[in-house]
NUKOL-907756 format. One record per atom (N, C-alpha, C): x, y, z. Coordinates in pm, whole numbers, plus 50000, padded with zeros to 5 digits. Example, Ala and Ser with C-alpha at 12.3 -4.5 7.8 and 13.67 -1.06 7.14 Angstrom:
513194943150780/512304955050780/513204967050780/512854977550708/513674989450714/512905000350787/
This chain:
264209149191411/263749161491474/264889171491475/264999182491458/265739194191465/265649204191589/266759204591588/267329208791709/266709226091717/266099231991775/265589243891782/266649256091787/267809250391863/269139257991917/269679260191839/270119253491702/271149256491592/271019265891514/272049274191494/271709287191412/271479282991291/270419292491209/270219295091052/271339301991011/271509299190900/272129308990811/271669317190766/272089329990689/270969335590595/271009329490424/269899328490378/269939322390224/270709335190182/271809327790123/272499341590060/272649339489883/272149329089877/272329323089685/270529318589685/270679316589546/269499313789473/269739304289369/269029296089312/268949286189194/269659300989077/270399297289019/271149298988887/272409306388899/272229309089032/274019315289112/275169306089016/276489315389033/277499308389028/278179309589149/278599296289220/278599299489360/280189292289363/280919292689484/282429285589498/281929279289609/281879264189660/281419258489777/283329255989825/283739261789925/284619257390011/284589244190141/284639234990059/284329220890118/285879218290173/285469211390298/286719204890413/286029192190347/287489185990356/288209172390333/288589164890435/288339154090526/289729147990557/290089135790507/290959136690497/291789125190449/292529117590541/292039107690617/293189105990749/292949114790836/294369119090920/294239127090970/294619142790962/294879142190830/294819156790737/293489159990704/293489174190685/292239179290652/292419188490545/291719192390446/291919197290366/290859206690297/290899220590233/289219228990160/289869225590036/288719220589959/288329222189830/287629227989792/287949235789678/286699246189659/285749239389509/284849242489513/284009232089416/283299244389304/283279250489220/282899262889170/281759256389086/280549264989075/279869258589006/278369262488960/277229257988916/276029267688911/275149259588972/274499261889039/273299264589168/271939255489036/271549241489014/270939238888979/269399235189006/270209233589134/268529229289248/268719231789393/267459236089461/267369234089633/266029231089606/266549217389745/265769210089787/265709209789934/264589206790043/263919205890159/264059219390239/263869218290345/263259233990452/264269225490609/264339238090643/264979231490814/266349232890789/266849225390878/268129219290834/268549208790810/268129202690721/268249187890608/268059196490486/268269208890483/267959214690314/269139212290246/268819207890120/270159205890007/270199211689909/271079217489856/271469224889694/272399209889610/272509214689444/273019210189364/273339221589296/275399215689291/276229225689174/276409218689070/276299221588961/276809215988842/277969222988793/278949210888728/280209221388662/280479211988538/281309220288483/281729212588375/283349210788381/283719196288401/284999194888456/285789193888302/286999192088311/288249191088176/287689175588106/287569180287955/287359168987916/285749173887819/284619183087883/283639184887868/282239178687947/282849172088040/282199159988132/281539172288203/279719169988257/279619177288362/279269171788494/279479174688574/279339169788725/278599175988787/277769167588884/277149174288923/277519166789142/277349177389236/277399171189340/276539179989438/275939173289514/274689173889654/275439178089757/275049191689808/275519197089952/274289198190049/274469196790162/273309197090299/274159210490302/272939223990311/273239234490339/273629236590463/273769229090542/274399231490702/274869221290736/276119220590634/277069210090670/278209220390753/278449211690849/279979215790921/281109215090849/281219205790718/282359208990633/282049215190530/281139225190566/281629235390466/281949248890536/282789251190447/283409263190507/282719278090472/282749277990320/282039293190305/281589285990170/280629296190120/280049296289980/279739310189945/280549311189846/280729329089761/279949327289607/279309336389656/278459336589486/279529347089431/279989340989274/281079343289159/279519354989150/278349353389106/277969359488997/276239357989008/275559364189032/273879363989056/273569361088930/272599349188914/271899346588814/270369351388818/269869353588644/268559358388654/267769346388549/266969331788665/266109326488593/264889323388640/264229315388540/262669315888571/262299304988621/262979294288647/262559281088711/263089275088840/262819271188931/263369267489076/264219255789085/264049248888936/264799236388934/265609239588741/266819237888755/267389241288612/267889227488560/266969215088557/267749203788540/267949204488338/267409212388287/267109214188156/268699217488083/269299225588194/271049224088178/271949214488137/271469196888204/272069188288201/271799183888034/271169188987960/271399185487811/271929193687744/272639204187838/273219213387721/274639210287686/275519211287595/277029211087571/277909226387548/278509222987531/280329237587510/279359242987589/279849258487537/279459273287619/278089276487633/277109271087618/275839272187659/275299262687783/276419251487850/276289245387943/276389252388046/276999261888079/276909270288218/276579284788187/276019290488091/275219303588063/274019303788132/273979312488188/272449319288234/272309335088277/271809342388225/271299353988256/271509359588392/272719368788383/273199375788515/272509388788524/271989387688675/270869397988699/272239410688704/271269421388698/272209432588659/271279441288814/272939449288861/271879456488959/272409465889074/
């Protein structure tokens, strides 16, 4: 059940964003932001249990992909690099692409 009291955010990204997720770390008792840069492949659920997927393409040509709960407490901020313009709510069609057509998508102009 969800708590009625907890603030929303506002949706500020969309599926095909290039977004920077500023993720807290701890390690011990260090804490640490990582920033995770990446493109906006999927959101999934309503409330607050809703989740996105970034995909990136790390050194090597490898792509990664990792699951954020949009109202996680360790995250710190998420900055869209760059508004994307596509036609599907889910871009899993990405994960077969390779080189420079693996993170291309149509930047809305505006």
């Amino acid at each position: 059940m969800e708590n009625p009291e907890t603030p929303v955010k506002p949706n500020t990204f969309n599926v095909g964003d290039k977004v920077v997720v500023n993720y807290r770390i701890k390690e011990g008792e260090k804490a640490r932001i990582q920033p995770y840069e990446g493109l906006v492949i999927s959101k999934k659920g309503s409330g607050m249990s809703r989740t996105f997927t970034v995909r990136r393409i790390a050194n090597g040509g490898l792509g990664l992909e990792r699951i954020f709960p949009e109202f996680s407490p360790n995250i710190e901020s998420i900055v869209v690099k760059a508004a994307g313009k596509v036609r599907r709510a889910k871009l899993y069609y990405m994960r077969e692409r390779v080189g420079k057509l693996a993170m291309k998508v149509k930047e809305k102009r505006g």
